[in-house]
MMTF fields as JSON, N, C-alpha, C and O atoms, coordinates in Angstrom:
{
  "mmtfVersion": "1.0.0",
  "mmtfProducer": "UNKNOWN",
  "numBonds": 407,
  "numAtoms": 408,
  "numGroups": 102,
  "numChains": 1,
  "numModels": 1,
  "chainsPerModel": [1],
  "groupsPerChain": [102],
  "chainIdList": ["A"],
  "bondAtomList": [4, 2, 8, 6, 12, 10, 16, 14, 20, 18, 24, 22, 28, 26, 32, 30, 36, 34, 40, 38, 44, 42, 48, 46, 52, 50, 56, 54, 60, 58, 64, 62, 68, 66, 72, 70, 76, 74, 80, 78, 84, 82, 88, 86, 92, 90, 96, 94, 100, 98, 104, 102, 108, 106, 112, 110, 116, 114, 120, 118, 124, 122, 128, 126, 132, 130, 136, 134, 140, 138, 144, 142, 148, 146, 152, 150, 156, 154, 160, 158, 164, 162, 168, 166, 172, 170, 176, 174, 180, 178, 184, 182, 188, 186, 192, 190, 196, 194, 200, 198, 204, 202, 208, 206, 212, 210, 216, 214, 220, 218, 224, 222, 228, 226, 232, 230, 236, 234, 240, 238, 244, 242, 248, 246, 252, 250, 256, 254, 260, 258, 264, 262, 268, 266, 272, 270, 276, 274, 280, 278, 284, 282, 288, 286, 292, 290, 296, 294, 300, 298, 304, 302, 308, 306, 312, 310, 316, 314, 320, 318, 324, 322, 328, 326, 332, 330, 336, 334, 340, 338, 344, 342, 348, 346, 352, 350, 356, 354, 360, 358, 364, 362, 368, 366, 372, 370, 376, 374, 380, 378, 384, 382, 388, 386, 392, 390, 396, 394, 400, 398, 404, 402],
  "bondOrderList": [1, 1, 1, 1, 1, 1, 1, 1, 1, 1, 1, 1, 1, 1, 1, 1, 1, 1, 1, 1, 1, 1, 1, 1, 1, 1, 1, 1, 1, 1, 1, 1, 1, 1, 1, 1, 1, 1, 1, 1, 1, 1, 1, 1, 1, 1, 1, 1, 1, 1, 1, 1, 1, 1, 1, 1, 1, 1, 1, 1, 1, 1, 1, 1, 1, 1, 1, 1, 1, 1, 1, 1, 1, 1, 1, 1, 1, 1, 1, 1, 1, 1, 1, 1, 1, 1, 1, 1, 1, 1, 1, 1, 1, 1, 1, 1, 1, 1, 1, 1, 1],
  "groupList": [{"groupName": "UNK", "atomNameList": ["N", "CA", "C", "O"], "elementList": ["N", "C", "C", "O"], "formalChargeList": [0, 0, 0, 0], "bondAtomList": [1, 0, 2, 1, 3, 2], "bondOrderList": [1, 1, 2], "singleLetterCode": "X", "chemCompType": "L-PEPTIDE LINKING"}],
  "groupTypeList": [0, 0, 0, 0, 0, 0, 0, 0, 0, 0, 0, 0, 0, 0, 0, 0, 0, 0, 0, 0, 0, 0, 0, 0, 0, 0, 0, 0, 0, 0, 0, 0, 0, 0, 0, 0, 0, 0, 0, 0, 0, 0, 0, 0, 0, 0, 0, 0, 0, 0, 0, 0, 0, 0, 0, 0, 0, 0, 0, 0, 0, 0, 0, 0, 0, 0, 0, 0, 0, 0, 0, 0, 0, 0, 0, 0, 0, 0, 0, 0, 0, 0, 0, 0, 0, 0, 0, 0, 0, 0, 0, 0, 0, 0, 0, 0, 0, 0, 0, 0, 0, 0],
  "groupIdList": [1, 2, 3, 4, 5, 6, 7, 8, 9, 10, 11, 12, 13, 14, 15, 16, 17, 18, 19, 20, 21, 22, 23, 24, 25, 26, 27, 28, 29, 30, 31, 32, 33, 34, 35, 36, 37, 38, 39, 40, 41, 42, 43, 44, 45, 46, 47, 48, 49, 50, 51, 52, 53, 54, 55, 56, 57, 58, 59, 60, 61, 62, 63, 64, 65, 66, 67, 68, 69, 70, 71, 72, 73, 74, 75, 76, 77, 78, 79, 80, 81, 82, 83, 84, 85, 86, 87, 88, 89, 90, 91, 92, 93, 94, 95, 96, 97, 98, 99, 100, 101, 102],
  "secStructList": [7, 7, 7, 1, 2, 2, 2, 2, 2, 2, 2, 2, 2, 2, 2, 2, 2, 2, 2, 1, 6, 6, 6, 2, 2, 2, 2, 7, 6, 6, 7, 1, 2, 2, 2, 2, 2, 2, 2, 2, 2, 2, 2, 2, 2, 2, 2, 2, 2, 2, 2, 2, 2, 2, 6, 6, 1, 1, 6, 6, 2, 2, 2, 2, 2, 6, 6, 2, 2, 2, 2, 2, 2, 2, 2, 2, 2, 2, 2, 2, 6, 6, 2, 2, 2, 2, 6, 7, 7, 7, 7, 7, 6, 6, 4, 4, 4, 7, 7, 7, 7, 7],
  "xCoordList": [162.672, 161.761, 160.407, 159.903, 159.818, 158.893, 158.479, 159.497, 157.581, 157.777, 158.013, 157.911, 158.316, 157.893, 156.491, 155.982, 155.777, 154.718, 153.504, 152.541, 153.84, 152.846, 153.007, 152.153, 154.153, 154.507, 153.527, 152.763, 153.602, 152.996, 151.798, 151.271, 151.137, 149.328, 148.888, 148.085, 149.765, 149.273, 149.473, 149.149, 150.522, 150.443, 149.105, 149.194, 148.369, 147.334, 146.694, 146.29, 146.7, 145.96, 147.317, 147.079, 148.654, 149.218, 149.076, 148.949, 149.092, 148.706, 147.743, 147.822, 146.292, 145.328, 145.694, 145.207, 146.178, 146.322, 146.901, 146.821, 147.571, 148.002, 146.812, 146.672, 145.689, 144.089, 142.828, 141.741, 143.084, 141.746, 142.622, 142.549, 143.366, 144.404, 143.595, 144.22, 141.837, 141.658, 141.275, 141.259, 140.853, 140.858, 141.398, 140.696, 143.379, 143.731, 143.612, 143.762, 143.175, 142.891, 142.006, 142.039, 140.871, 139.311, 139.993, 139.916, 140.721, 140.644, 141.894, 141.728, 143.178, 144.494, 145.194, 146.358, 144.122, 144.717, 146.516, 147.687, 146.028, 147.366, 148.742, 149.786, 148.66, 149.831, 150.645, 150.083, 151.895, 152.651, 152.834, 152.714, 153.094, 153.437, 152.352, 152.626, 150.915, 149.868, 149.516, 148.466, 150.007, 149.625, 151.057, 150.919, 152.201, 153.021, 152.815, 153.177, 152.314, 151.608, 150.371, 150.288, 149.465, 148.091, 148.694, 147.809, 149.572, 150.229, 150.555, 150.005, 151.707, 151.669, 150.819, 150.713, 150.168, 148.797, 148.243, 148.37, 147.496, 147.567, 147.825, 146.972, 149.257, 150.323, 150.128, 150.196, 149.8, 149.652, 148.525, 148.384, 147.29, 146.067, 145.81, 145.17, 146.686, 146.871, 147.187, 146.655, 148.758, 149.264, 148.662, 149.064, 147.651, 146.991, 145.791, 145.409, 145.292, 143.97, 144.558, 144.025, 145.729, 146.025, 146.855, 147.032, 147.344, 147.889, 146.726, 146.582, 145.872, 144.732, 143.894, 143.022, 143.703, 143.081, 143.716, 143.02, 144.908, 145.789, 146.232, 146.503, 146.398, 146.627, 145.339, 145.068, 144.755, 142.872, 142.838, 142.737, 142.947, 143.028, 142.928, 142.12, 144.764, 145.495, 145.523, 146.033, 144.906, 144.594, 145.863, 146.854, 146.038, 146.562, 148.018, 148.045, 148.988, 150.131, 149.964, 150.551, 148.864, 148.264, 147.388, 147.182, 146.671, 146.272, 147.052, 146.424, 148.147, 149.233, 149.835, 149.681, 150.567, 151.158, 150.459, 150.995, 148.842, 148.413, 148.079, 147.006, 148.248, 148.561, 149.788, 149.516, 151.25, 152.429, 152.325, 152.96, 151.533, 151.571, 150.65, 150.829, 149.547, 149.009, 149.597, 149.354, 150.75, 151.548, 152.245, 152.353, 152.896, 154.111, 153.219, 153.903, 152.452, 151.409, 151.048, 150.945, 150.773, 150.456, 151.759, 151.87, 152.812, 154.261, 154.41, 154.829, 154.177, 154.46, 153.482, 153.696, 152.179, 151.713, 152.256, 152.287, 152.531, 153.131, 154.048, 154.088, 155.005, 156.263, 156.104, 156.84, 154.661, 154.611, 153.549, 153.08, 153.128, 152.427, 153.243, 152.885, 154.481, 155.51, 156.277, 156.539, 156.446, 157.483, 156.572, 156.977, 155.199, 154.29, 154.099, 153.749, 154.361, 154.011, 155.135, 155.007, 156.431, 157.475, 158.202, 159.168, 157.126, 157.62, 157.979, 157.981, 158.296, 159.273, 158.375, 157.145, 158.849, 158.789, 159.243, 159.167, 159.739, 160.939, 159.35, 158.147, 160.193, 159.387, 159.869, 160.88, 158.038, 158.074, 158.856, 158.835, 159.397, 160.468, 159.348, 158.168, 160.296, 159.92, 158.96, 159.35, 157.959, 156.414, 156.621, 155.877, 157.687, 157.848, 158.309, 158.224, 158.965, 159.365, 158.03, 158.373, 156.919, 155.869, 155.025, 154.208, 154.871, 153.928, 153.183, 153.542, 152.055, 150.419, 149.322, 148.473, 149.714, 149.434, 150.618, 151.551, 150.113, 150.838, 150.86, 151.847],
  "yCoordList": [36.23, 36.258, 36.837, 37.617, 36.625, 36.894, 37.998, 38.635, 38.311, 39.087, 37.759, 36.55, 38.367, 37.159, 37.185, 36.232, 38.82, 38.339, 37.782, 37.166, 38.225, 37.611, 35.866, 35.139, 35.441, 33.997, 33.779, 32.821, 34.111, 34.082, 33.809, 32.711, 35.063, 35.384, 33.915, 33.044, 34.046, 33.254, 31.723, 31.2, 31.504, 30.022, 28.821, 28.206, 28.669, 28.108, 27.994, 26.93, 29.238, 29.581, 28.699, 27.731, 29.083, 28.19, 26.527, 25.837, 25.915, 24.77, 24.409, 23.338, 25.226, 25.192, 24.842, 23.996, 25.304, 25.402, 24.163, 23.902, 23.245, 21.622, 21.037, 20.178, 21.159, 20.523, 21.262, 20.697, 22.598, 23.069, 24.384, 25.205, 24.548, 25.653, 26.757, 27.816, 26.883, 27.823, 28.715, 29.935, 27.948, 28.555, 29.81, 30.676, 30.021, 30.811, 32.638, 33.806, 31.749, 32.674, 33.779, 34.818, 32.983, 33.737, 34.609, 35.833, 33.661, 34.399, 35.199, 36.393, 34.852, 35.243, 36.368, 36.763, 36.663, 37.182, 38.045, 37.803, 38.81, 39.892, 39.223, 39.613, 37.694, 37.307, 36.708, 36.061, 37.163, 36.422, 35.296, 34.388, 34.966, 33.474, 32.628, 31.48, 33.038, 31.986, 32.334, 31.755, 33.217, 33.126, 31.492, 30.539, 32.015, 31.174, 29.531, 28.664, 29.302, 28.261, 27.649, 26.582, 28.731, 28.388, 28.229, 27.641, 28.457, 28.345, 26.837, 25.909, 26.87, 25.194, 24.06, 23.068, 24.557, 23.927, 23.742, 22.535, 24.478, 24.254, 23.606, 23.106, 23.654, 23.092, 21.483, 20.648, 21.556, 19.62, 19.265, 18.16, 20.441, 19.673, 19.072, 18.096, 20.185, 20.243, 19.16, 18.723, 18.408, 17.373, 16.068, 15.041, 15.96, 14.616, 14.753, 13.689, 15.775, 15.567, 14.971, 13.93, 15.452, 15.11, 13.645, 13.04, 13.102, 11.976, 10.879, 9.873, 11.191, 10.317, 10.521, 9.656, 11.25, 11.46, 10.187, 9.237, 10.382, 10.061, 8.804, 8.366, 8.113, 6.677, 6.001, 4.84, 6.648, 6.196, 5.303, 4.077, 6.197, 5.365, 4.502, 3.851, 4.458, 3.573, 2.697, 2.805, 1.38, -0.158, -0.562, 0.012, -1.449, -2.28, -1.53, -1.349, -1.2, -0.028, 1.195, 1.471, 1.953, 2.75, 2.565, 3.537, 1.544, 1.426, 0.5, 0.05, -0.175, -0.416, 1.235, 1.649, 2.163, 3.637, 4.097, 4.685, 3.929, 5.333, 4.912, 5.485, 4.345, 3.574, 4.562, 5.351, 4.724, 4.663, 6.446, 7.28, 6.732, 8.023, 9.354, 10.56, 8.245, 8.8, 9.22, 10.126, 7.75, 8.093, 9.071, 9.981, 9.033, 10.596, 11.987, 12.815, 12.259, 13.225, 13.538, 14.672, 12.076, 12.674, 12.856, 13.833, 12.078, 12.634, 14.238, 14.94, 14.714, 15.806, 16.982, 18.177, 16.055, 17.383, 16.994, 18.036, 16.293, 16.41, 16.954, 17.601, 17.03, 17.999, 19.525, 20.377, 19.709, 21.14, 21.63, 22.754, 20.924, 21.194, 21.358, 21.884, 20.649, 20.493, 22.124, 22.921, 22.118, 23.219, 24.794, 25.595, 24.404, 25.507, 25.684, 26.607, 24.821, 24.733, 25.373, 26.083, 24.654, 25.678, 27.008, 27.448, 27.451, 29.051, 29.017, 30.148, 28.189, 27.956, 28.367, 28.332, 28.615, 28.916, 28.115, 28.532, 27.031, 25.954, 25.666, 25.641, 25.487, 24.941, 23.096, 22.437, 22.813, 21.149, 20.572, 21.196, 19.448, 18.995, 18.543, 18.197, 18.736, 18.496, 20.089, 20.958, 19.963, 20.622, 21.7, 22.593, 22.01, 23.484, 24.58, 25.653, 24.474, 25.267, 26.291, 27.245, 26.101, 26.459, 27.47, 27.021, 28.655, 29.415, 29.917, 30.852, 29.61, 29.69, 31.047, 31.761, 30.985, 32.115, 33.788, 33.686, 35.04, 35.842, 36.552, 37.215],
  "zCoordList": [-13.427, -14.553, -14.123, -14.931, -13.139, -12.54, -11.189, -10.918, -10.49, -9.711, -8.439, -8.65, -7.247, -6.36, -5.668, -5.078, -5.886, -5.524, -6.271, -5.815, -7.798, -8.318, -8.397, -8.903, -7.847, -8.246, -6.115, -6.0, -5.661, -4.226, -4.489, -4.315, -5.05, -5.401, -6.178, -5.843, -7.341, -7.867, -8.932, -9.998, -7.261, -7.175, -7.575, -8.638, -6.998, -6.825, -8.487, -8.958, -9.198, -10.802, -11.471, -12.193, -11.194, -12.087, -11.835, -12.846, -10.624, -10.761, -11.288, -11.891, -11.283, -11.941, -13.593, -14.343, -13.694, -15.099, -15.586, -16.786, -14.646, -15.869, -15.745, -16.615, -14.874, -14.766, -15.53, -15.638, -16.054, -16.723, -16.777, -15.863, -17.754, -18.766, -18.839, -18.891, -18.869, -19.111, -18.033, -18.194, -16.538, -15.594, -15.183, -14.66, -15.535, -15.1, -16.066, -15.708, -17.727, -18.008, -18.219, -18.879, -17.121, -16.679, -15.451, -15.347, -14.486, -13.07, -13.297, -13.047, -13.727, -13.434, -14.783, -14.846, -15.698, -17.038, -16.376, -16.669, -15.656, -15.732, -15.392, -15.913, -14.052, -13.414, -15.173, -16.056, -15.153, -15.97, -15.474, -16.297, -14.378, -13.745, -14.021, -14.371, -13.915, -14.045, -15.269, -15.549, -16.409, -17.868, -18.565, -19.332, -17.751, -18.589, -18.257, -19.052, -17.24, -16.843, -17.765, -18.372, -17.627, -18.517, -20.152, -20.773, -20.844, -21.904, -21.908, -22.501, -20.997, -20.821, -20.836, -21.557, -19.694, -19.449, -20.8, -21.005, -22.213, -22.932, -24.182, -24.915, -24.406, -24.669, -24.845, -25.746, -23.221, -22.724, -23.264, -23.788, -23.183, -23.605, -24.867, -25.256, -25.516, -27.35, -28.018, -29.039, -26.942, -27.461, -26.966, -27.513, -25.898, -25.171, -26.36, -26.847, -26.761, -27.618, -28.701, -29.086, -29.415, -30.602, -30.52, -31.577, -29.307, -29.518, -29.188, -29.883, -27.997, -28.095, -29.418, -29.339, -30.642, -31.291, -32.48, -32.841, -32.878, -33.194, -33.121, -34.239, -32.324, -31.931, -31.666, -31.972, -31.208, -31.233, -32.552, -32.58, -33.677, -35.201, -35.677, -36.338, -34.941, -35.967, -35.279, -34.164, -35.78, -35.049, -34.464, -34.913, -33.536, -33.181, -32.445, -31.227, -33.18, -32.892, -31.979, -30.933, -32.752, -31.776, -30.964, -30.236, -30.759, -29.117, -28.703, -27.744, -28.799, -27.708, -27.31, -26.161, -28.443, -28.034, -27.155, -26.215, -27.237, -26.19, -25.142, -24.953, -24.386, -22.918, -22.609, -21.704, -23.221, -22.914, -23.273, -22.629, -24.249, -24.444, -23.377, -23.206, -22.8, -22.052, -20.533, -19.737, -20.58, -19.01, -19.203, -18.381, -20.451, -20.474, -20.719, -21.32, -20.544, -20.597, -19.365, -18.898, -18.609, -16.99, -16.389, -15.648, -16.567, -16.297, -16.646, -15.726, -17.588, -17.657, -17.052, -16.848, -16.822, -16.035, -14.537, -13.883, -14.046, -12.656, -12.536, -11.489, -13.235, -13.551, -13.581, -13.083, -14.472, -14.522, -13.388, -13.571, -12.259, -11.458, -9.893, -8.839, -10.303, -9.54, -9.519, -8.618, -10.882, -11.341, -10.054, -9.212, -10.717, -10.289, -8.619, -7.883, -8.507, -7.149, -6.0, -5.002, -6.773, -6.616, -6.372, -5.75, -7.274, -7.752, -8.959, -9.446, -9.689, -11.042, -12.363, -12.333, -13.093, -14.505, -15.277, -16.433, -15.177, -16.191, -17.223, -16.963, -18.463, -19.354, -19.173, -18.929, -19.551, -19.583, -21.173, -22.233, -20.966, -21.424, -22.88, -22.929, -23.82, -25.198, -25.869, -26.649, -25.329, -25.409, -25.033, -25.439, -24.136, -23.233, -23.803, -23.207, -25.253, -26.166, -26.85, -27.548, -26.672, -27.433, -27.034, -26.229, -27.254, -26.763, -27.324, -28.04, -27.278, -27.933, -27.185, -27.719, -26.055, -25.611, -24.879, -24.083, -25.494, -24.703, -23.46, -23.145]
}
């Protein structure tokens, strides 16, 4: 899917990217490997804003959920920091279907 050297170069921008998504798209615009990352990266931020936003709310239900919603959020960025770290491209599970950036 990728080249192997741009997955070499720019390792480091895709991990970047499950911690501050927009990083890679200041330093890394051209690597596809650290764009499909920063997408992700994204992705995650999109759905932690909107579920902490979200369960924030709604009394009682939702602040028991976002305890449990916040762990599967950091679960999934370890996964996709994992993936990155790798060499990999796998999309993160559920969320990984989505691409917001090209």
């Amino acid at each position: 899917m990728h080249e192997t050297s741009d997955i070499q170069n720019n390792k480091v921008m895709a991990i970047v990217a499950y911690i501050l998504f927009f990083v890679p798209l200041l330093a890394a615009r051209e690597s596809k490997f650290a764009m499909y990352h920063a997408n992700q990266g994204l992705t995650l931020f999109i759905v932690c804003v909107a579920a902490n936003f979200i369960l924030g709310i709604i009394p009682i239900i939702g602040w028991i959920l976002l305890p449990i919603a916040n762990l599967i959020i950091f679960v999934l960025a370890i996964l996709g920091i994992v993936a990155a770290a790798q060499g990999q491209a796998k999309p993160l599970p559920i969320i990984g279907s989505f691409t917001l950036l090209k």
